[in-house]
C-alpha positions in Angstrom: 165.9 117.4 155.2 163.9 117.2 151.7 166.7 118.6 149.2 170.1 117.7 151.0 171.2 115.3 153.4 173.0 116.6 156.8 176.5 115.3 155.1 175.8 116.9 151.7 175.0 120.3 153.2 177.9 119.5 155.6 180.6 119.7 152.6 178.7 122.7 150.8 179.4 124.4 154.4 183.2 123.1 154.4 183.5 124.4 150.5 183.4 127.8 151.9 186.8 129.4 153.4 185.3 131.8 155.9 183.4 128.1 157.4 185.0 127.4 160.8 182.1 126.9 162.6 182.7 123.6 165.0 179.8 121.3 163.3 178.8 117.7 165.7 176.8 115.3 163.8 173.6 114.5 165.4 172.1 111.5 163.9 170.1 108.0 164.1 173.0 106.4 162.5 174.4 105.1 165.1 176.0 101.4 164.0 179.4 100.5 165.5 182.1 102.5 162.8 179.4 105.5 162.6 181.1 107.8 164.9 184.4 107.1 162.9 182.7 107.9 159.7 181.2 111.1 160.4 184.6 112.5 161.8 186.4 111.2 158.7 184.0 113.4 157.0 185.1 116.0 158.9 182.8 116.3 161.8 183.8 117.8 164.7 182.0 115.3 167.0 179.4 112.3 167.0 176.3 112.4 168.8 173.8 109.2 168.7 170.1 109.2 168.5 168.8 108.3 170.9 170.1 111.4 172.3 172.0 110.3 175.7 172.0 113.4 177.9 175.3 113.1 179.4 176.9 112.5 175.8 175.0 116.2 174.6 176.5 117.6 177.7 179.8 116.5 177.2 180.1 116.8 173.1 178.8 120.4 174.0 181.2 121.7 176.5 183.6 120.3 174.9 183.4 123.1 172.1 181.6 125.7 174.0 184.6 125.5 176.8 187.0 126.7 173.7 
């Protein structure tokens, strides 16, 4: 993204009260404390590039199963 990273548009989202949408963080950063990070930002989930197929499968039932 040109203007805002995924985080920064991620709290502008979170600002808003009527936001509840389940958000999973889909991203390259993918050291060892990343996926702790992103959900103490408030992510709903962690997803790793390269994109494991049975991860995406499992991150995405998890909340479509709700």
């Amino acid at each position: 993204m040109s203007e805002m990273s995924g985080v920064e548009t991620f709290k502008l989202l979170k600002e808003k009260n009527q936001f509840d949408t389940p958000v999973i963080a889909l991203t390259a950063d993918a050291d060892i404390d990343s996926k702790e990070k992103y959900l103490a930002l408030g992510f709903d989930g962690y997803i790793p590039k390269p994109i494991n197929i049975e991860l995406l499968k499992k991150g995405l039932s998890n909340w479509l199963n709700q």
